[in-house]
KERO-804775 format. One record per residue (C-alpha): x, y, z; residue number from 1. Coordinates in steps of 0.05 Angstrom, whole numbers, always signed. Example, Ala and Ser with C-alpha at 12.3 -4.5 7.8 and 13.67 -1.06 7.14 Angstrom:
<pts>
+246, -90, +156, 1
+273, -21, +143, 2
</pts>
This chain:
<pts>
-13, +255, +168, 1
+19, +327, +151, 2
+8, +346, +228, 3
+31, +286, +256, 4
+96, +290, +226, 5
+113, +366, +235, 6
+101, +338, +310, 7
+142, +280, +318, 8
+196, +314, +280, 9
+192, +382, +327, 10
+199, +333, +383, 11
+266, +319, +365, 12
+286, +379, +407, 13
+359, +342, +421, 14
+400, +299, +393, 15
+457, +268, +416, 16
+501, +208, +372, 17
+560, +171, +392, 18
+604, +158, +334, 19
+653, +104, +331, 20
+709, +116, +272, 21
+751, +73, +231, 22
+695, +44, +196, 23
+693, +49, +113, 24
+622, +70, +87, 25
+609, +13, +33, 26
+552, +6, -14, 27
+493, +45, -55, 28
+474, +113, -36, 29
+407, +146, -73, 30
+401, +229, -45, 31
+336, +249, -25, 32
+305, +302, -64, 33
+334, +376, -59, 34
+296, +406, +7, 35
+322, +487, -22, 36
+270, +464, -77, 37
+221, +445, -38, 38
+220, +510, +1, 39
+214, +544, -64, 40
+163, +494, -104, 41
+119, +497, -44, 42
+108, +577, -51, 43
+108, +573, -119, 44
+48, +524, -121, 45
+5, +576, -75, 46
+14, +627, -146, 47
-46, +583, -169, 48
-119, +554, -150, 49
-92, +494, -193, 50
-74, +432, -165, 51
+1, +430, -166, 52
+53, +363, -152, 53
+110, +357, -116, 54
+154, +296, -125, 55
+219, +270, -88, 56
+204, +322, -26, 57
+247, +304, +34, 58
+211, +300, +98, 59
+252, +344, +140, 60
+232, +398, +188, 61
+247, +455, +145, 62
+202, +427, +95, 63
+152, +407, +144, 64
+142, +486, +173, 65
+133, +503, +100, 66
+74, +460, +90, 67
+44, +480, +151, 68
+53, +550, +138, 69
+22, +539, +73, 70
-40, +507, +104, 71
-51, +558, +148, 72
-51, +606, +94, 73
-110, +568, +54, 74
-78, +510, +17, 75
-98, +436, +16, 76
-34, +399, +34, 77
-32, +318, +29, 78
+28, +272, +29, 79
+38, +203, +6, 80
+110, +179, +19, 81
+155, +232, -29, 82
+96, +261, -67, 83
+69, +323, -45, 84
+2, +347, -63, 85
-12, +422, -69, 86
-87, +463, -83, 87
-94, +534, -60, 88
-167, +559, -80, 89
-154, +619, -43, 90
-104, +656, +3, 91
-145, +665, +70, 92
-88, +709, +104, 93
-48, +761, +93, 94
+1, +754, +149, 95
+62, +718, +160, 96
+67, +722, +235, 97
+125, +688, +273, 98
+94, +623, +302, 99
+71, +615, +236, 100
+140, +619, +199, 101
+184, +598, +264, 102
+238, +654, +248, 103
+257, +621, +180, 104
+285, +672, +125, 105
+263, +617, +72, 106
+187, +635, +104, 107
+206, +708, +52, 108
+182, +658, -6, 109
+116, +660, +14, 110
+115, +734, +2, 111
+106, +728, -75, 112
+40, +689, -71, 113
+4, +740, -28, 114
+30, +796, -64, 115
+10, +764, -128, 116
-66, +741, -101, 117
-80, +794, -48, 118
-33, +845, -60, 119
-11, +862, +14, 120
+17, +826, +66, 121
+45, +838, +131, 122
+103, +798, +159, 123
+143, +792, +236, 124
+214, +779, +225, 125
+258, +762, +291, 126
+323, +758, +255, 127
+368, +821, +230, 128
+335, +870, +173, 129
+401, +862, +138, 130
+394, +782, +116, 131
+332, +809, +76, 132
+361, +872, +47, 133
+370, +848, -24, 134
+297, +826, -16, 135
+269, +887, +2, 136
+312, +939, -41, 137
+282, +889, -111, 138
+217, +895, -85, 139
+204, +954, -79, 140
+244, +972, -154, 141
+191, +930, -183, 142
+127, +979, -139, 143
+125, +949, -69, 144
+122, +996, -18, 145
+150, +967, +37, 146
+143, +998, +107, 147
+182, +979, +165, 148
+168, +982, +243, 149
+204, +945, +287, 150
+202, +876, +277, 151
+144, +888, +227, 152
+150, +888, +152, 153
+94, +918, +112, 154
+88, +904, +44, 155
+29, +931, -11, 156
+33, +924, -68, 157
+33, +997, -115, 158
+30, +991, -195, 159
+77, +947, -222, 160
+137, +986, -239, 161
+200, +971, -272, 162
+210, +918, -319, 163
+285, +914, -301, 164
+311, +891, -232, 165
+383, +883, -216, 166
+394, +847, -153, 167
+444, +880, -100, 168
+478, +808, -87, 169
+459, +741, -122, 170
+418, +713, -67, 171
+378, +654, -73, 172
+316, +675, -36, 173
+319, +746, -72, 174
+320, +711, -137, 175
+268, +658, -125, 176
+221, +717, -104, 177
+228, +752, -167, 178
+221, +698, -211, 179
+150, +685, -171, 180
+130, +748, -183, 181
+157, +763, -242, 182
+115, +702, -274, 183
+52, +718, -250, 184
+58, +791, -284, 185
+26, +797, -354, 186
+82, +822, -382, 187
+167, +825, -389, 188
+214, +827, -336, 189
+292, +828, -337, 190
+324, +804, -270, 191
+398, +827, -271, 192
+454, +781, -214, 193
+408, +731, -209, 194
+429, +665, -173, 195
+428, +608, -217, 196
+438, +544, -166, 197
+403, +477, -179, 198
+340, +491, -138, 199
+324, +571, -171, 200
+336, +525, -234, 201
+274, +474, -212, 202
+229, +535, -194, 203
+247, +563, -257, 204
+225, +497, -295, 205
+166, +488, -255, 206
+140, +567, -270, 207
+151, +543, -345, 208
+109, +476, -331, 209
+60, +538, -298, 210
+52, +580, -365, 211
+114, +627, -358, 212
+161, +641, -404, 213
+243, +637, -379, 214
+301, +657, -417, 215
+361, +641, -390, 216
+350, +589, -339, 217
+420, +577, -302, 218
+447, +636, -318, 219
+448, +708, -282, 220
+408, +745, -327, 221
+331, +724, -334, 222
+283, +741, -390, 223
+206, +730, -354, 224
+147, +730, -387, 225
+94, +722, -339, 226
+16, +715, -340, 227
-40, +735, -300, 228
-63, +659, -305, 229
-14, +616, -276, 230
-31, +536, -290, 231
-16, +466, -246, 232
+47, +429, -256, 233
+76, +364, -241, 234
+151, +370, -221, 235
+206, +327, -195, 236
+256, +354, -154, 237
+328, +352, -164, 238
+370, +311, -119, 239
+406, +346, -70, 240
+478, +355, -101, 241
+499, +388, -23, 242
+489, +318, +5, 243
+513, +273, -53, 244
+579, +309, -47, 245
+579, +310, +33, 246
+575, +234, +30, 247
+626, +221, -26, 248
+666, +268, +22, 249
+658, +222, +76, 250
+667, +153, +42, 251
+737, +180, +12, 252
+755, +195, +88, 253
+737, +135, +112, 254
+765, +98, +56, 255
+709, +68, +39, 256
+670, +65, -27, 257
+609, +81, -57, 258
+557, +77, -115, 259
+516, +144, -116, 260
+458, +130, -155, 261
+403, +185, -186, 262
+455, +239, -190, 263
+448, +300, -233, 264
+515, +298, -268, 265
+516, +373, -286, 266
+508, +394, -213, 267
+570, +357, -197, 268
+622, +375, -241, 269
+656, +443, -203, 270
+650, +395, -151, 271
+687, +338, -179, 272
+741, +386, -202, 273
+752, +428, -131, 274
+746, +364, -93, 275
+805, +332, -144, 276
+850, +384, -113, 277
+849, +353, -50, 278
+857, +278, -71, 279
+781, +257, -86, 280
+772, +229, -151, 281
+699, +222, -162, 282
+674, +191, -229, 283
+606, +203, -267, 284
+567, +157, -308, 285
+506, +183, -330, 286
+459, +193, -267, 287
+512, +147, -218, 288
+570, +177, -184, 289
+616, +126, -169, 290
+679, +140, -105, 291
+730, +87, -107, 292
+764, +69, -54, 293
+827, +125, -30, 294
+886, +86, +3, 295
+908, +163, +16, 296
+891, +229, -5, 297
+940, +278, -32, 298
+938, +350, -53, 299
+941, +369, -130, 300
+992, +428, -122, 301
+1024, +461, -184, 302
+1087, +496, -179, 303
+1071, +552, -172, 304
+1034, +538, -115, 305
+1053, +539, -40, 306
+976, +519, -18, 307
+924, +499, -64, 308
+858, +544, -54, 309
+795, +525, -47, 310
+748, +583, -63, 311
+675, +586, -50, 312
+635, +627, -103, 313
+566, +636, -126, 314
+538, +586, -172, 315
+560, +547, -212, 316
+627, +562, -177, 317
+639, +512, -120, 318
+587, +522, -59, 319
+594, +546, +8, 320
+551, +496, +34, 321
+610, +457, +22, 322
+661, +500, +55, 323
+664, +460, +121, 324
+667, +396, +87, 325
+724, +413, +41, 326
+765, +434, +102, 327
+741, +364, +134, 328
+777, +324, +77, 329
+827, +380, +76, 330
+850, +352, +149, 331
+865, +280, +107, 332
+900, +297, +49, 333
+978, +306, +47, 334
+1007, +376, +32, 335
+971, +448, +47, 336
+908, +466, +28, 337
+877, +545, +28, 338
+804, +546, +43, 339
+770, +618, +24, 340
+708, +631, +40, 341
+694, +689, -4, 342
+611, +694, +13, 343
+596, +691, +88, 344
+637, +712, +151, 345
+619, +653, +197, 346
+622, +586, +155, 347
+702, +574, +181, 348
+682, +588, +252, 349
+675, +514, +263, 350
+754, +505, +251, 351
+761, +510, +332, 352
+725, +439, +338, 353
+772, +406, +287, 354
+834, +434, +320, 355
+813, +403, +386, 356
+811, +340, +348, 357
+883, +347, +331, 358
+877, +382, +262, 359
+927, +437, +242, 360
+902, +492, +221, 361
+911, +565, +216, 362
+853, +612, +219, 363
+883, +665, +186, 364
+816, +718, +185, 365
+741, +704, +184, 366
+740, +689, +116, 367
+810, +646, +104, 368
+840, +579, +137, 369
+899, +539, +126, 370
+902, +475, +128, 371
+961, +432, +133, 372
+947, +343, +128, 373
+942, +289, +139, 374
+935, +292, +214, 375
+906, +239, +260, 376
+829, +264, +282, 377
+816, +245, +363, 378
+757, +271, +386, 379
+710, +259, +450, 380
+661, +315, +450, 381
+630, +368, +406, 382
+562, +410, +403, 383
+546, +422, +333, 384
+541, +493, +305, 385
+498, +489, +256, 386
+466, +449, +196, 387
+530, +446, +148, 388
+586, +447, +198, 389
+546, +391, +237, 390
+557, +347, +182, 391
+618, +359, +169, 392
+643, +351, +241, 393
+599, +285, +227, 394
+647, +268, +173, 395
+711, +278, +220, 396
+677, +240, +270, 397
+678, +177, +229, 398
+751, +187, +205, 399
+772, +194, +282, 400
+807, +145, +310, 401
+768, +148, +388, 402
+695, +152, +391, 403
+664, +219, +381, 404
+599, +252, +421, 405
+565, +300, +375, 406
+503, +339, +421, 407
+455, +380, +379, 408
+453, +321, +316, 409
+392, +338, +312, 410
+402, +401, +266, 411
+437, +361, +212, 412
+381, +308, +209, 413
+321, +379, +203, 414
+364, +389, +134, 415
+383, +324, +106, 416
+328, +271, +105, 417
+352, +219, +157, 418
+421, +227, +137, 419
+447, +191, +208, 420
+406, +138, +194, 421
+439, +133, +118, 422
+510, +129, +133, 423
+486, +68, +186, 424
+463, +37, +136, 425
+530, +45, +100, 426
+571, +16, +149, 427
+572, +76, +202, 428
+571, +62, +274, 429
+534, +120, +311, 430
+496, +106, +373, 431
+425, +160, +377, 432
+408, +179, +431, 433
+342, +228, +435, 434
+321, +274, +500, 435
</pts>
């Protein structure tokens, strides 16, 4: 069952959709399961030879390569609907070679494990050294020696080192690393800039429900006590807080609402309050969001204020992931909105796309945009950049007032569980077609 669907979802090589705006998204939405966790939970669980449980796992592509690469390693993989079953007796391989991986940086998880069981491993990277720099420099602080040639990465592991890192940037994958390791270490370690978003917070609760001790889980300084003897768990993952607020985003757009059930309220609330600023009012009830219906959308400007900004920051600051989307409703609300993204250089590159939809907006530098609404969106073609932009672009698609071809729709679906198929069945009109 695992192989089958790694191969009918690879053979979704291309996507195209034909959306037809103007239609409100109506009804009950329940996220799937966070798939950032289940990168992480998934290397996490090859720490032990106990049997270790995985529930609400989206079945996406990313996720899929994970559990293949995971296999291939040693572990017994089975899957029954959202529950994932995880037993690694023992680590057959010390290599993580590039068909094995398929170029993914999240593949840099798997690290911990074999440094923790077999204490070297070798890995092919085809992407730029300088995505895993934070990786490699905390490594090697806490005894790696690491060893590079080429496209080659050698890692073995030396006596355990410091009992301090302090992470050059907060990055996800650099922190979910050294919390792996860190817990399977008989001893204290101090991890300094850590990230803190919702899924290092579920690997952080599942290395508790494996025997670790963690102090200060969801904040940027960690307290680990490990142990040589990590246990099985039973976890549930979070739901995916990047796609509840990507389809509240959409429904206020399209005037529509919605009834978001199985939230995590605490994962929303920077969200709530940046999205306020430009006209969405979103309102929690214990695990139900709940977007009523927006005749209009209008900026919350003080005055002060020429343009109200909209700054990305790490966790639990409001997400890039978001970035795109923001701009998206940014293009619907009345007055001038600043969108800053302060973490990566390419997330508002996507801006071209909604200005040939009729949106104005001002580039002003890689990292800055200004947007001034409401404008009319009239689209008739776009390729889709990438995962976050794609849905996005998605979300203007349904807010324009032609119909829109999207190619490449199948990257958005290989993040978020049949999220085309979703906003169907809320009222969406998109036409698939698959090559």
């Amino acid at each position: 069952m695992l192989r089958r669907n790694l191969d009918q979802l690879r053979e979704i090589n291309f996507m195209r959709i034909v959306v037809h705006g103007g239609q409100a998204l109506q009804g009950t939405f329940r996220p799937s399961g966070n798939s950032n966790s289940a990168l992480a939970l998934t290397a996490a669980a090859l720490l032990t030879e106990a049997p270790v449980t995985l529930m609400g796992v989206p079945d996406t592509l990313g996720t899929a390569i994970m559990f293949e690469a995971a296999c291939a390693l040693g572990t017994d993989v089975t899957r029954d609907g959202e529950t994932v079953r995880l037993q690694t007796p023992a680590l057959h391989s010390r290599s993580l070679a590039q068909d094995l991986t398929e170029g993914q940086v999240s593949a840099a998880l798997l690290l911990a494990p074999i440094l923790a069981r077999r204490r070297h491993v070798r890995m092919e990277v085809d992407y730029p050294l300088s995505r895993l720099h934070t990786h490699l420099c905390a490594l090697r602080d806490l005894g790696v020696n690491v060893q590079v040639t080429n496209n080659v990465i050698d890692f073995q592991v030396e006596p355990w080192q410091r009992r301090e890192v302090t992470l050059l940037q907060s990055s996800v994958t650099a922190t979910a690393l050294m919390c792996m390791l860190a817990a399977s270490l008989g001893r204290e370690t101090v991890i300094r800039n850590a990230a803190s978003e919702p899924h290092i917070q579920d690997l952080q609760q599942m290395l508790v429900a494996m025997g670790a001790r963690i102090d200060g889980i969801g904040s940027n300084v960690l307290r680990i006590w490990g142990t040589d003897q990590l246990g099985g768990a039973s976890v549930q993952l979070s739901p995916d807080h990047i796609e509840v607020a990507s389809i509240a985003a959409i429904g206020a757009i399209t005037h529509g609402s919605l009834s978001i059930e199985h939230v995590n309220p605490d994962h929303l609330k920077m969200i709530a309050r940046v999205f306020a600023r430009i006209g969405i009012n979103l309102y929690l009830n214990g695990s139900t969001l709940f977007l009523p219906t927006h005749d209009t959308l209008t900026v919350s400007q003080r005055e002060e204020e020429l343009d109200v900004p909209i700054e990305t920051s790490p966790w639990p600051g409001f997400p890039s992931d978001l970035v795109a989307m923001a701009t998206v409703v940014a293009t619907q609300a009345r007055g001038t909105t600043l969108i800053h993204e302060k973490l990566f250089n390419n997330r508002l590159l996507f801006v071209d796309k909604l200005k040939a939809m009729g949106a104005q907006i001002v580039l002003c530098d890689p990292h800055r945009a200004l947007v001034i609404g409401p404008t009319r969106l009239r689209g008739e073609y776009m390729d889709t950049p990438d995962v976050r932009a794609g849905l996005a672009l998605l979300g203007a698609a349904l807010c324009s007032e032609r119909s829109v071809v999207i190619d490449s729709a199948e990257l958005i679906d290989r993040t978020f569980e049949n999220v085309v198929s979703k906003l169907v069945g809320l009222g969406a009109q998109i036409e698939v077609v698959q090559q």
